[in-house]
Structure formats: structure tokens, C-alpha cells
C-alpha positions in Angstrom: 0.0 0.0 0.0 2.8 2.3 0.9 4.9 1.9 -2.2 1.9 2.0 -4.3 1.3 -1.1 -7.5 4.8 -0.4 -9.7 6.8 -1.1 -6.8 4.9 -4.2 -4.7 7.2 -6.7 -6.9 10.4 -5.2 -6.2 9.4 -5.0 -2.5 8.2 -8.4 -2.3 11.4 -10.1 -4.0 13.3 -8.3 -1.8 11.4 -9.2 1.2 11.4 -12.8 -0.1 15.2 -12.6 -0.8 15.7 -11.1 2.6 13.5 -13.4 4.4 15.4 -16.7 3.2 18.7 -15.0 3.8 17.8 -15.0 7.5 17.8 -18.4 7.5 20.2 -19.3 5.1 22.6 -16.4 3.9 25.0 -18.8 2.5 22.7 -20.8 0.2 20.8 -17.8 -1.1 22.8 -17.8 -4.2 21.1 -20.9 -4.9 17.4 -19.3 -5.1 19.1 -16.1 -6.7 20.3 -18.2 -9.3 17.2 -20.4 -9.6 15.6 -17.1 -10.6 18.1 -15.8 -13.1 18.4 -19.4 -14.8 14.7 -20.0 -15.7 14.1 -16.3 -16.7 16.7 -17.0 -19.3 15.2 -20.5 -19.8 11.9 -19.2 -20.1 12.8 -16.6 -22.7 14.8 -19.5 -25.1 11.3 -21.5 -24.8 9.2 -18.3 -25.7 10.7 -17.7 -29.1 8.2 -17.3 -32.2 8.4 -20.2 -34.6 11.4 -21.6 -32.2 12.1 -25.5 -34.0 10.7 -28.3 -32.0 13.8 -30.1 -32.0 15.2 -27.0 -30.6 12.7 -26.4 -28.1 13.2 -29.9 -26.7 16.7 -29.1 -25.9 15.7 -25.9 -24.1 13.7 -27.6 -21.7 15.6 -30.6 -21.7 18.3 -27.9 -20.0 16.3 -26.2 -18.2 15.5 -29.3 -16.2 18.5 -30.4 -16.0 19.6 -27.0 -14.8 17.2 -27.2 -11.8 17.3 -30.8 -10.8 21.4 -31.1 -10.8 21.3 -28.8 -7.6 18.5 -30.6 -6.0 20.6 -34.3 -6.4 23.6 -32.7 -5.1 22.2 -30.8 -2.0 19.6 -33.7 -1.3 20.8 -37.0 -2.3 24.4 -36.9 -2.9 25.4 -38.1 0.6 22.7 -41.0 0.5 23.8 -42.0 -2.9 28.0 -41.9 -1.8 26.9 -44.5 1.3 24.9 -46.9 -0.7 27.7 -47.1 -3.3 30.1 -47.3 -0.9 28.1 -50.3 1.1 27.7 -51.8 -2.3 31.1 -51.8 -3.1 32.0 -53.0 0.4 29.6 -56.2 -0.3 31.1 -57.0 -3.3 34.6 -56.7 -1.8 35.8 -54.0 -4.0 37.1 -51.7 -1.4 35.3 -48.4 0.3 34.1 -45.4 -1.4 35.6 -42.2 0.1 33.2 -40.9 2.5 32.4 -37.0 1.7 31.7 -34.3 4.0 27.7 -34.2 5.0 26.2 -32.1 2.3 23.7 -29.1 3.5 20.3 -28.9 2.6 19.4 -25.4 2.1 15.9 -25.2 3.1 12.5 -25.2 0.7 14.7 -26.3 -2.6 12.5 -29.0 -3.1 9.8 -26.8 -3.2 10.7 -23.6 -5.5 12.7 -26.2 -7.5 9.3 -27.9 -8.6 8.3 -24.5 -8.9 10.5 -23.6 -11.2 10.3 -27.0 -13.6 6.3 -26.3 -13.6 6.7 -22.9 -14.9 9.4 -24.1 -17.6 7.1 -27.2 -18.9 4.1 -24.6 -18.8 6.0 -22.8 -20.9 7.0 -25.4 -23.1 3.5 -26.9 -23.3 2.1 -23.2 -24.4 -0.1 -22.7 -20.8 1.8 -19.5 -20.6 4.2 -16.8 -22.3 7.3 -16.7 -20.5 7.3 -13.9 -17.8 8.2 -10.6 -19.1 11.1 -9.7 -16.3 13.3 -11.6 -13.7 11.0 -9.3 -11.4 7.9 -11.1 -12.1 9.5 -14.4 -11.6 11.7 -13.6 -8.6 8.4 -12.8 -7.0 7.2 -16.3 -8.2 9.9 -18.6 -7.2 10.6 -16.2 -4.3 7.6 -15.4 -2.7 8.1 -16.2 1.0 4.8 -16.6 2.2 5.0 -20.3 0.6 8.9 -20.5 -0.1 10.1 -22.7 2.4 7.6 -25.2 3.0 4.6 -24.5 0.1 1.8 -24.9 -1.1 3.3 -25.8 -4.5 2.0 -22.8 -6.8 2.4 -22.8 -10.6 2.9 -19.7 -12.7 -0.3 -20.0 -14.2 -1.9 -19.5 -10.7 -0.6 -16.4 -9.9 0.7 -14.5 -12.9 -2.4 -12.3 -13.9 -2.1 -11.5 -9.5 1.9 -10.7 -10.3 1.2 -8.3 -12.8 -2.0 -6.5 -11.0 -3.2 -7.1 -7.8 -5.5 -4.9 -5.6 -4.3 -5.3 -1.9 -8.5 -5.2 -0.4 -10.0 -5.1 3.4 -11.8 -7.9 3.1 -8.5 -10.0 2.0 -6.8 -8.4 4.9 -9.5 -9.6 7.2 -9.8 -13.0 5.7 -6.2 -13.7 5.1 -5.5 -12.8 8.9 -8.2 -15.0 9.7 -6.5 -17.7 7.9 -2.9 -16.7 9.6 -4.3 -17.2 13.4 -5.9 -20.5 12.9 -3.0 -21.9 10.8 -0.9 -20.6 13.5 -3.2 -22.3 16.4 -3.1 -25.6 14.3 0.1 -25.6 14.5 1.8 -25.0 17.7 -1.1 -25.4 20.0 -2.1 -29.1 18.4 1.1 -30.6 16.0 3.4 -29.0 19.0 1.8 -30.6 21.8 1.0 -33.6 20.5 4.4 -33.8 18.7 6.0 -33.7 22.5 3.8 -37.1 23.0 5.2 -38.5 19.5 9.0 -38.1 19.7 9.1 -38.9 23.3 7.2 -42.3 22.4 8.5 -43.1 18.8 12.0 -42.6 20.1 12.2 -44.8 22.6 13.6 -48.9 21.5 11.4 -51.1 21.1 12.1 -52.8 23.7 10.7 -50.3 26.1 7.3 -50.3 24.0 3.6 -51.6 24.7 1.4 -52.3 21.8 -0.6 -49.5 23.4 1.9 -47.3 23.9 3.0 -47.7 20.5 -0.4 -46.8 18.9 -0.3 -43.7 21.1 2.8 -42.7 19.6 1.8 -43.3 15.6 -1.6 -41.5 16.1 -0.2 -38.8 17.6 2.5 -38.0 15.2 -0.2 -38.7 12.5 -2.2 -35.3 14.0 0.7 -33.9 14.3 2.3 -33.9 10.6 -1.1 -32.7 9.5 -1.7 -30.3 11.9 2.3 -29.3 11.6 1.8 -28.7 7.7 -1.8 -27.8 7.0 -0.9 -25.3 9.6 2.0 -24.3 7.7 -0.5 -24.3 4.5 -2.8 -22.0 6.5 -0.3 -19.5 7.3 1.2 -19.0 3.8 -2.2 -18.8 2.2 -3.4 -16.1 4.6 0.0 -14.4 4.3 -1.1 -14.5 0.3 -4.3 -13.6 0.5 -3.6 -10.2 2.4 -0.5 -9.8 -0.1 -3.3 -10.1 -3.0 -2.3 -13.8 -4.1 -5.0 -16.6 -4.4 -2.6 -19.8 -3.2 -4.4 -23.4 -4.2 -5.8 -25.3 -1.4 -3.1 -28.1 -0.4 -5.6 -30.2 2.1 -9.1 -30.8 2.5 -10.0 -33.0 5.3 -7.7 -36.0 4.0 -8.4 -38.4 7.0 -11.8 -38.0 6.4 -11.0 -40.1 3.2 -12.1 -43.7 2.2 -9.5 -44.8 0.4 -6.1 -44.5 -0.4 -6.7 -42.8 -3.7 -9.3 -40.3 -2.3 -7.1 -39.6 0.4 -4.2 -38.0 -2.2 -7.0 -36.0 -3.7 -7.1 -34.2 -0.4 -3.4 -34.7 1.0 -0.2 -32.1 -0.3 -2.9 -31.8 -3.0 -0.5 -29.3 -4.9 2.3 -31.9 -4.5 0.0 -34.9 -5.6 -1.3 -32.8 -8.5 2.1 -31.8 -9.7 3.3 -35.1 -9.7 0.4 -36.1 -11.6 0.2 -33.6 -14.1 4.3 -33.5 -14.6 4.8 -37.1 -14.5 2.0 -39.4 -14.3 0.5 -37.9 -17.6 3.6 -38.0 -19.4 4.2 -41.2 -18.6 1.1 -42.7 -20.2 -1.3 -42.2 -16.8 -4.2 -44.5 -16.9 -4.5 -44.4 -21.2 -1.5 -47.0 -21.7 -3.1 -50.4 -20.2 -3.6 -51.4 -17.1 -0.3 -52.6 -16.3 0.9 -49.6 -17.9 -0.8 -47.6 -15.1 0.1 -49.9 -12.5 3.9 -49.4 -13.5 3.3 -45.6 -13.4 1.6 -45.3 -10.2 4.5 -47.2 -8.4 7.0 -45.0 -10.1 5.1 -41.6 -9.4 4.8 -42.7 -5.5 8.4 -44.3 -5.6 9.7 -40.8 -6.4 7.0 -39.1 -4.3 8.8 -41.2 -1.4 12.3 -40.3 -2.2 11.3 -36.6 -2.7 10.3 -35.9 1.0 13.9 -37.3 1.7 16.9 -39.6 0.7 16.5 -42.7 2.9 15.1 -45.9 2.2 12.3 -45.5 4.9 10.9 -43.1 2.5 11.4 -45.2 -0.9 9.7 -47.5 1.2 6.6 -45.5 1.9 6.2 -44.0 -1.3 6.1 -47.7 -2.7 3.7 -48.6 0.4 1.1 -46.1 -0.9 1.9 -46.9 -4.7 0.8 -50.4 -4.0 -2.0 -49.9 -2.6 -3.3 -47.4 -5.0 -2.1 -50.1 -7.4 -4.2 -52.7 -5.3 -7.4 -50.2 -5.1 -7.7 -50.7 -9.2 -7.9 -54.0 -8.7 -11.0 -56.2 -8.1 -10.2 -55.5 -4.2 -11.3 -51.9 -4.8 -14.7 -53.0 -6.4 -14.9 -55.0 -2.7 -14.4 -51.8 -1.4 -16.5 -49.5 -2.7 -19.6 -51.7 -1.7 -18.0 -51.6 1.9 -19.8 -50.0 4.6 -18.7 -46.3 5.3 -17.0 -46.8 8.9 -15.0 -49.8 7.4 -13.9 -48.0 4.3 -12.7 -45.5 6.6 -11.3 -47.3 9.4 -9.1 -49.0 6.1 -8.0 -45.8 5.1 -6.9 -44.6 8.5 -4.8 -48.3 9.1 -2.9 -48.1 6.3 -2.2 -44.6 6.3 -1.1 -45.0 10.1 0.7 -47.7 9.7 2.6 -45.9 6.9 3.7 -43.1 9.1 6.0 -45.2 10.8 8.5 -45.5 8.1 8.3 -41.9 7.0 8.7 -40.8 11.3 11.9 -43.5 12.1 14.9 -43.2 10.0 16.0 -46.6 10.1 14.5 -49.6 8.4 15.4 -52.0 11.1 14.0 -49.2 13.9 10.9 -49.2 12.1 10.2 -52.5 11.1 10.7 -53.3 15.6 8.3 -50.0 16.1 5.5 -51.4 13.4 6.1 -55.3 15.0 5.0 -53.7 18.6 2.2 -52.2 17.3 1.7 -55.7 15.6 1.9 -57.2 19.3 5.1 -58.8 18.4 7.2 -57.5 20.6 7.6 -54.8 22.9 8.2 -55.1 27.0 6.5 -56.9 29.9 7.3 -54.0 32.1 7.6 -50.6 31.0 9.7 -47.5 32.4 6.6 -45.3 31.8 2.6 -46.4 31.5 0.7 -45.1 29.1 -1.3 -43.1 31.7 1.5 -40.4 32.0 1.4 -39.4 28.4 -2.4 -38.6 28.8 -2.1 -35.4 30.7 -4.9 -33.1 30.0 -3.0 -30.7 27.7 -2.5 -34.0 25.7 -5.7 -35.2 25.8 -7.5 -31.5 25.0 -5.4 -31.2 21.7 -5.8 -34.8 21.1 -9.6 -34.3 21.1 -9.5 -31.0 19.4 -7.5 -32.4 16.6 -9.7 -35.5 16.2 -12.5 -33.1 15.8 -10.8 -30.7 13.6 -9.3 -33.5 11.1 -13.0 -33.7 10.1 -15.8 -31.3 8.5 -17.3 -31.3 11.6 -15.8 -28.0 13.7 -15.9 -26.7 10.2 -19.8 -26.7 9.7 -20.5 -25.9 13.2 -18.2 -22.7 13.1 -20.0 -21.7 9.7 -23.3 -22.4 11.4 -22.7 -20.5 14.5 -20.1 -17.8 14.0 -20.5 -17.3 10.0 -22.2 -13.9 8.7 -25.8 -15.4 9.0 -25.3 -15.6 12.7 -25.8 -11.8 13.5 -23.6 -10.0 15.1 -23.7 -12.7 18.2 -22.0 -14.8 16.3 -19.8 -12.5 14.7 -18.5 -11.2 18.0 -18.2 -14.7 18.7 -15.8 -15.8 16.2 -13.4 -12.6 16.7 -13.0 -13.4 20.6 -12.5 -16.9 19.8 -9.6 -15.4 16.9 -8.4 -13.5 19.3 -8.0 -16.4 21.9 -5.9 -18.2 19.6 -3.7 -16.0 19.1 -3.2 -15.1 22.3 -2.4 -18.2 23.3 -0.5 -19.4 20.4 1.8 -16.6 21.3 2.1 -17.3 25.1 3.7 -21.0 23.4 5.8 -19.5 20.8 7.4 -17.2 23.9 7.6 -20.0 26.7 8.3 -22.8 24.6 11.3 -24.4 22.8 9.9 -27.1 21.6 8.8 -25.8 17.8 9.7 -27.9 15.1 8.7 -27.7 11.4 8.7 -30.8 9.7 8.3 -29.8 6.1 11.0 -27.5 6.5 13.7 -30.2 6.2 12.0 -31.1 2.8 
């Protein structure tokens, strides 16, 4: 507002550029030259009557170009230990170890960024942008930078060229901020406490009860953790005059695996569908054609949220049994009763959690065999009974409640604009009550992780 509309994108890139510098002054070189690279990208793509053959090699480069830094900064030191176990096994001798590689924070985010604006522009959804302004704002924009929503060029552009910064998205996008805000460090924080003190524990010292406490509460938590984080950066864009996408809508209140990744990271799971599944045939090559895609979309899905085997692993998990629902066992389950199609969806969604929570295979293989009863102690250092304290147990409750549309339609029925001014009151004192107190943790706390961050 102060600088007036020629001068909001030159005040958000350098708010943007600042912002990640905080964090990470010695890898902002990385997003600067992120930016530069596909402007210049995007402009050899955008040429009148450019050859096919030659466009191909643009983008071929311009890929190449982003995902190069993404392999090195993200899977370089996992790649160096399996070749160097493999070359161990085979009694060849050891691979040099290298120096643990950094992971500057959100590349795996503005680097999709970046390769959906180049294959837009490839594919002729949109011109090129017309400065390195335009798309430093793009691939920039903080509100989303570090952890998401995932937005695509397309989204956004005709907001980065004119945008009206309005009361009501002020009012709404601050709306959005506080209860994204709440989400996240009055419900993932608290019950994230109850998870890592649990799910890092040995085995050993587990009950199957215990363990089931642990893996549903780190199951609130991650959504509560990132949806939160969703929350956040779409207020943030909404009072900056951006419309972000939606990235979850009520995904445990899913019945299956596949409706579930309609509503989970739906930006991620869209992008990976629209940027690989499609390409690779999607469902129009055969049914075993689809099947083979669908394993490699999820495979690399896994391996994207991090370079481990625990998360090949899970990405495979939930490739298989989206695999498995196109098969005459998801026919079964479509004539299921509701509560068991759900109570299916949750099981094997919990159950997949463990592998992407525990780092090592054999750690969480003993973890999912407790919950399994097969293992686990006669005697435990802890009962269960002192994790339930009543902080606990309120969040636990509130995020059962909130995981479905529930709160959602009650709020809308009670505090929305038909409600008179009763109701209205209502919802600002209940605003300002989460606030409050999400700020009252944020000061006397130190426990505030973000798990998408490491992503």
C-alpha cells in the first residue's frame, strides 16, 4: 500500500530474498540463481516459430539446470553411502566418505516451482514472464517459499502483474494466519512432545498400546504441523493479494487410499500427476501400464520428502495400494460399509507413518512389529497413563475433531455472517483467543519444530 502497484514486486522479491537470507545467507545464491536461470530459460522457450527439436533441448536444460542442484544438496550423501556399502559387499574396497552435504531449506519446493513454470511454458499454458522481477516474486515469494503450497505460474501470474491489496482479504487472510498458526503450535506441538518422546524410545521399552499412542499422535501432528503451515502462507497470500491453491481438504476423512491423495499435499500430488503421471502414459497405456506408473510416481513421491530408504519405502507402500485399489479388491471396497472403508484408510495410512517418522528400516520395522503385538516389553519404564495429561488429551480431542468437517460446519453455522452479530462477536474473541495463546507458546516454549522445512 505504501509503495503503491509499480513497486509491490520489487518490494516483495526483496522481502522474499531477505527473508530466506535470515535463514540461510549462505545458500541464497542458490534461489538467486534459480531465478536468473529459468528467466533465461523461459525466454529461449518463448521464441516465435522456435524448431521443436530445438525447443526440446531448451527444456531438456532447463531441467537439467534445476534438478542437478536438487541431487547434489539432497541426495548426494545417501547415494555416496549406498555405493560405498555396495562396493563393500562386493569386496571391491570403500568409497571415500564425503563431507555431510547441507540442505538449504525449501529447494525441493521452488525447485518444482521452477520446472512447472518451464514445462508450462513449453507446453504453451503461458508466455514466459516478461522480467526476472515477475519471476523472482514467483519462485521467491516467502509466504510459501520454504515449505509450500506448491504454486504454478499459471496460478498467480495475472495477480503478479496486477493485484488490488483489499480489506476484506486483509480480514480474511488474517483469519487464515491465526488459525493456521493455532493448528500448529497449539495441536502438531503438543501432541508432537507425546510422539518423539514415544517413537524414540527402543522397542524394547514399548507396549502395543503405547506404540499406537505414539503413531496416532505423530499422525495429528504432521497434519496439523503442515496444513498449519499451509494456513499460514495462504493467509499471508491472500492479504498480499495472491490466491494460493488449497493443499488439504480433510484427508483423513478419506475412504480410500486414492481419495485420500486427492485431499493430501494436494499441490504436490497434482504436480506429480500432471508432470509425470500424464507423461508417462497415466491410466490411457493399459492397465499394467498404469500400474507401473503409479509405483514410479509414489516411488519418487517417497524419495522426494527425503533420501533414505524408509521413504522409498513408503512412497512404494502407498503406490501399491493405489495399485491394489484398481484392482478387483477396490470393487470390494466401494460396496464396503462407510466406517469400514474408513477405518481402512486410517490403518494403512497410520501404519505408513512409521516408516516416513523412524529413520532406520530395522528401527521401524521393531516399532511397526510392537504395534503388531510382536514385541515390545513386559514391564515398561513409563505407563501409558502419563502421556495422557490433560494438555494431551484436550489437543488430542480438538484435533480428532478438527481432522473432520465437523468443527468446520459448526463454526460456519454458529459464528459465520448469518449468525448476527452474536455470532460474529463470537468468532473474533474466539480469533483472538488463539492467538493469544498461540503466542504465550511461541514465547515459553522451545519445543517448535517444522517438519516440512527439512523437505
Amino acid at each position: 500500500t505504501l509503495v503503491g502497484p509499480r513497486l509491490r514486486n520489487l518490494l516483495l522479491l526483496t522481502a522474499s530474498l531477505f527473508f530466506y537470507s535470515w535463514g540461510e545467507l549462505a545458500y541464497a545464491w542458490i534461489l538467486a540463481l534459480s531465478i536468473c536461470g529459468n528467466y533465461l530459460f523461459g525466454r529461449l522457450l518463448d521464441q516465435d516459430a522456435l524448431p521443436a527439436r530445438r525447443r526440446r533441448f531448451y527444456v531438456a536444460g532447463g531441467l537439467a539446470f534445476n534438478l542437478l542442484p536438487l541431487v547434489y544438496f539432497k541426495y548426494l550423501n545417501f547415494l555416496e553411502a549406498n555405493l560405498g556399502g555396495l562396493l563393500g559387499w562386493l569386496g571391491m574396497g570403500t568409497w571415500p566418505a564425503l563431507e555431510p552435504v547441507h540442505l538449504p531449506i525449501g529447494i525441493s519446493f521452488f525447485t518444482f516451482q521452477a520446472i512447472s513454470y518451464l514445462v508450462d511454458v513449453y507446453r504453451g499454458a503461458c508466455r514466459a514472464a516478461s522480467s526476472p522481477l515477475k519471476l523472482g516474486v514467483y519462485i521467491s515469494m516467502f509466504p510459501q517459499l520454504i515449505a509450500g503450497p506448491i504454486v504454478r505460474y499459471t496460478q498467480v501470474v495475472k495477480d503478479l502483474g496486477e493485484r488490488r491489496l483489499k480489506l476484506d482479504n486483509w480480514a480474511g487472510g488474517s483469519r487464515r494466519f491465526i488459525l493456521g498458526l493455532a493448528k500448529k503450535v497449539l495441536i502438531a506441538n503438543t501432541l508432537g512432545q507425546v510422539a518423539d518422546q514415544i517413537m524414540d524410545l527402543p522397542a524394547g521399552e514399548l507396549s502395543w498400546a503405547t506404540a499406537w499412542l505414539g503413531i496416532i499422535c505423530y499422525a495429528l501432528q504432521i497434519f496439523y504441523d503442515f496444513s498449519g503451515y499451509s494456513d499460514m502462507a495462504i493467509g499471508l497470500g491472500r492479504i498480499l493479494g495472491f490466491k494460493f491453491p488449497e493443499n488439504f481438504i480433510y484427508p483423513y476423512y478419506s475412504q480410500s487410499v486414492r481419495e485420500f491423495w486427492r485431499r493430501w499435499h494436494i499441490t504436490l500430488s497434482t504436480w506429480f500427476r500432471d508432470y509425470l503421471y500424464f507423461p508417462l502414459g497415466g491410466n490411457r497405456a493399459g492397465r499394467l501400464k498404469t500400474y507401473r506408473n503409479l509405483i514410479v510416481v509414489f516411488v519418487l513421491c517417497g524419495i522426494w520428502h527425503g533420501a533414505s530408504w524408509n521413504f522409498l519405502i513408503w512412497g512404494l507402500y502407498h503406490g501399491l495400494f493405489l495399485v491394489l485399489e484398481r484392482t478387483p479388491w477396490g470393487g470390494l471396497l466401494a460396496r464396503a460399509p462407510r466406517p469400514l472403508r474408513h477405518a481402512y484408510l486410517l490403518l494403512v495410512v497410520t501404519v505408513g507413518w512409521v516408516f516416513f517418522r523412524i529413520e532406520e528400516l530395522p528401527a521401524a520395522l521393531d516399532y511397526l512389529g510392537v504395534m503388531l503385538g510382536l514385541g515390545g516389553a513386559a514391564t515398561l519404564a513409563q505407563p501409558l497413563a502419563w502421556y495422557l495429561n490433560p494438555q494431551m488429551a484436550l489437543a488430542g480431542l480438538i484435533g480428532l475433531l478438527g481432522a473432520t468437517p465437523l468443527a468446520a460446519n459448526l463454526a460456519r453455522r454458529w459464528a459465520g455472517p448469518e449468525a448476527g452479530w452474536l455470532g460474529q462477536t463470537s468468532a473474533l474473541g474466539y480469533l483472538a483467543l488463539a492467538l493469544l495463546f498461540s503466542v504465550i507458546y511461541v514465547a515459553g516454549s522451545t519445543y517448535n519444530p517444522f517438519i516440512y522445512f527439512r523437505f
